[in-house]
C-alpha positions in Angstrom: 0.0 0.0 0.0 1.4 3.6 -1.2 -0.2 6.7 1.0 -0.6 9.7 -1.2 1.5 12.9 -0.1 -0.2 15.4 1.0 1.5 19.3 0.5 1.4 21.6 3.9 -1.0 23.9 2.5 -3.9 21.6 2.3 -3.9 21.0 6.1 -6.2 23.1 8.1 -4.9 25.9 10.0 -4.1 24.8 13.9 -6.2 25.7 16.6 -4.3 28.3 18.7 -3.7 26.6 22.3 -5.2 27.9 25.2 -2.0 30.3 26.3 -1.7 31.1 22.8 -5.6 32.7 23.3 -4.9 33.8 27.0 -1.8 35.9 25.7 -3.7 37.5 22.6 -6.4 38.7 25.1 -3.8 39.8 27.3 -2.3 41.8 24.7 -5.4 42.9 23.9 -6.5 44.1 27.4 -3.1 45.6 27.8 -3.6 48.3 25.0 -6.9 48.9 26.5 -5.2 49.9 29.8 -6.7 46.9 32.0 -4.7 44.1 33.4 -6.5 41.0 33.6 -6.3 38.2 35.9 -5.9 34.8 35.8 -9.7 33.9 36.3 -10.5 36.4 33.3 -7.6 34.2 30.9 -9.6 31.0 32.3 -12.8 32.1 30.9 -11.8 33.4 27.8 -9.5 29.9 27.2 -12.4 27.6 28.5 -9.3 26.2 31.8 -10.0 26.2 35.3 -6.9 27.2 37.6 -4.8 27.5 34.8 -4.7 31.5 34.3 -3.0 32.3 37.3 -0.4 29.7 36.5 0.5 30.9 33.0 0.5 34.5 34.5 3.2 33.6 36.8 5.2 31.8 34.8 4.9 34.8 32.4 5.8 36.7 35.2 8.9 34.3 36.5 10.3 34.3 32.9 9.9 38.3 32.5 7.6 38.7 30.2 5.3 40.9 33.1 6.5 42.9 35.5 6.1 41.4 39.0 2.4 40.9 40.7 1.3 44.2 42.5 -0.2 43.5 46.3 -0.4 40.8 48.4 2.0 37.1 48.7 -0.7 35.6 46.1 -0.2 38.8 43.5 -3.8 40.2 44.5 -4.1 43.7 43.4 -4.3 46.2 46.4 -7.8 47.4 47.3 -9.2 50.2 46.1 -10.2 52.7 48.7 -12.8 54.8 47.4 -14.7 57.5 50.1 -18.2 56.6 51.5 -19.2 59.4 51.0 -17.8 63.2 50.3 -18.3 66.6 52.4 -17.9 69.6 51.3 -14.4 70.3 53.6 -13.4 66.8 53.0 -13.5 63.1 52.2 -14.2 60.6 54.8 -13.5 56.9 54.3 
């Protein structure tokens, strides 16, 4: 039996892998001015848990500068006043 060759152009186009999608939407994000997390990368790849470990990794190897916030790379919270007088703010 003989198989027939077939030339690289008649194969489909790849799917892009998961980090290949979390890292165009990153990207994307980035230009937007937002930084997204890892839960955000999980949705948009269809992973569970696996966001936070690409972003580190992209972080360990330099591609991101290092996590803002706490030991787990949680962003700092926001402190917004309650409510504002007209001398001052109080939180």
């Amino acid at each position: 039996m003989r198989l027939a060759v077939v030339p690289n152009g008649a194969r489909p186009p790849a799917e892009p892998t998961a980090e290949q999608r979390m890292c165009a939407y990153y990207v994307t994000e980035r230009t937007k001015g937002r930084t997204p997390t890892g839960a955000e990368l999980d949705r948009i790849a269809g992973t569970n848990n696996y966001g936070r470990k690409v972003l580190r990794r992209w972080r360990q190897s330099g591609h991101l500068p290092p996590a803002l916030g706490g030991p787990r790379g949680e962003r700092p919270a926001r402190r917004e006043p309650a409510y504002a007088a007209s001398e001052r703010v109080v939180v």
